[in-house]
SERO-4910 file (N, C-alpha, C, O; in steps of 0.05 Angstrom, whole numbers):
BEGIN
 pado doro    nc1    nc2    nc3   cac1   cac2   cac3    cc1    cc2    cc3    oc1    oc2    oc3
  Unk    A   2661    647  -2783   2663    619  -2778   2643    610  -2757   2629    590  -2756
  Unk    A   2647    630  -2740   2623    618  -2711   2595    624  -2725   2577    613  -2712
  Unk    A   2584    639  -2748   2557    627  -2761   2560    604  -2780   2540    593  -2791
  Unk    A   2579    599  -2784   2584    568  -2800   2580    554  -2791   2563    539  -2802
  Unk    A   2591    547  -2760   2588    526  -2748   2554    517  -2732   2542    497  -2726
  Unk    A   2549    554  -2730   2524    542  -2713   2503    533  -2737   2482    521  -2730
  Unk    A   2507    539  -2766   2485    518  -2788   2493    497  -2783   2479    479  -2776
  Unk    A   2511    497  -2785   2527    463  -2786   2513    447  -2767   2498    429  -2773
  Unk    A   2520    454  -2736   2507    445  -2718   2472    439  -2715   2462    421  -2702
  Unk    A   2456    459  -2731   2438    446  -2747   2420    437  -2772   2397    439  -2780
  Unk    A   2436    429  -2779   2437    425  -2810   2419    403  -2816   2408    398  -2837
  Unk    A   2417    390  -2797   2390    367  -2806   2367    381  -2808   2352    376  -2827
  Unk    A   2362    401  -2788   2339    414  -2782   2330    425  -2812   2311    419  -2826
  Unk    A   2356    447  -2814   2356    462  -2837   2349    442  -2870   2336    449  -2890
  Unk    A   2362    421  -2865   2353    409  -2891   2336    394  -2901   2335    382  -2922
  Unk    A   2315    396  -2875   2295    386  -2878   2274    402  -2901   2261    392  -2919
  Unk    A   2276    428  -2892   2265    444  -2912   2264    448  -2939   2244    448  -2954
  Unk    A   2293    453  -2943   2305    454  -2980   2322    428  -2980   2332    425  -3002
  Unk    A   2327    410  -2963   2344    392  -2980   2375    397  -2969   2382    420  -2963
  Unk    A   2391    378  -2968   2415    386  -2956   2432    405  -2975   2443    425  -2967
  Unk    A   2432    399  -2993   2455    414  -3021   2460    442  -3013   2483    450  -3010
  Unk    A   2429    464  -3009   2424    498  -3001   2442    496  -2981   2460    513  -2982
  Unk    A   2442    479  -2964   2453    482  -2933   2487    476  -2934   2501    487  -2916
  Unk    A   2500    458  -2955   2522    459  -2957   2536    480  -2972   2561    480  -2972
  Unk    A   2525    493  -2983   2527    512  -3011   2533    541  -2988   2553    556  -2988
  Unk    A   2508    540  -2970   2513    562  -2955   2532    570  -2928   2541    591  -2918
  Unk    A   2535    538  -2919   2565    535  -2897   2589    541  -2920   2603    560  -2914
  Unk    A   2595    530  -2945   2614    538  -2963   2617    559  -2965   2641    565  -2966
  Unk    A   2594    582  -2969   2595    610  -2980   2611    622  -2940   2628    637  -2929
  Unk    A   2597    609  -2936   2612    634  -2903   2630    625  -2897   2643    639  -2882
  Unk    A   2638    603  -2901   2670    591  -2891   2687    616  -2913   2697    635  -2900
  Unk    A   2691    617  -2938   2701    620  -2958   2706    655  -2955   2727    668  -2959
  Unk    A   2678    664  -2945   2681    693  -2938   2699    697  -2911   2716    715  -2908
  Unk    A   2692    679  -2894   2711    676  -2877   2742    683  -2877   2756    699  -2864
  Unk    A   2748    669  -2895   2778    657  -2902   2794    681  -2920   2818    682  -2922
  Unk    A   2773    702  -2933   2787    715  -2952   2797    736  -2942   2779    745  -2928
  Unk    A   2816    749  -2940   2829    768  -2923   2819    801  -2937   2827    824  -2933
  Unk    A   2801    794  -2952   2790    830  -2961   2760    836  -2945   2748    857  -2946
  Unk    A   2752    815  -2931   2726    816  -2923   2727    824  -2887   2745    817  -2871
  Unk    A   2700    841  -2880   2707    841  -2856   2679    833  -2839   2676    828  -2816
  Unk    A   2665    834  -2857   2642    815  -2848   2619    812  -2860   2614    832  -2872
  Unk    A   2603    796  -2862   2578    784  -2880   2552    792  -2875   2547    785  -2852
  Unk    A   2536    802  -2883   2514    812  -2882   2493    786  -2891   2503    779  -2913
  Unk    A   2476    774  -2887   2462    752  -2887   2432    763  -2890   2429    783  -2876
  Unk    A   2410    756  -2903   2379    759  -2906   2374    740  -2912   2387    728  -2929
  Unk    A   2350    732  -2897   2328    714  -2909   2299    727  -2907   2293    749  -2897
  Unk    A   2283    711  -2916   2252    705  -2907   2240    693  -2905   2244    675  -2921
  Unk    A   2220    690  -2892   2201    662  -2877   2179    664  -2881   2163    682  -2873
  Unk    A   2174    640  -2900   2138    638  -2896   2122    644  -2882   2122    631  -2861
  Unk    A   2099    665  -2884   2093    669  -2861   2068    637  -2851   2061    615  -2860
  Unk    A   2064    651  -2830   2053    611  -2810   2028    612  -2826   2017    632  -2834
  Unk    A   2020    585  -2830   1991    583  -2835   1968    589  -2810   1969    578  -2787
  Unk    A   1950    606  -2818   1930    613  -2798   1907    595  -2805   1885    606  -2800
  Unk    A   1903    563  -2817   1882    544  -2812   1897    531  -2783   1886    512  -2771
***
């Protein structure tokens, strides 16, 4: 829940990128894992463009 909240908390940021929908889709997915009493915790990956070098 406490990584739920801290997207949440920036979620404009975040949806600037993909669009809000990814970003509600993904507070849903961790609330939900949250909530289910067989889970004991979430493993999360991403990756990042790397920076432009111009």
């Amino acid at each position: 829940m406490i990584t739920a909240e801290a997207v949440e908390a920036r979620r404009g940021e975040l949806a600037r990128t993909d669009g809000p929908e990814p970003v509600d889709q993904y507070v849903g997915l961790m609330r939900r894992a949250a909530a289910g009493p067989g889970i004991g915790y979430l493993v999360i990956a991403a990756t990042r463009a790397p920076a432009s070098t111009s």
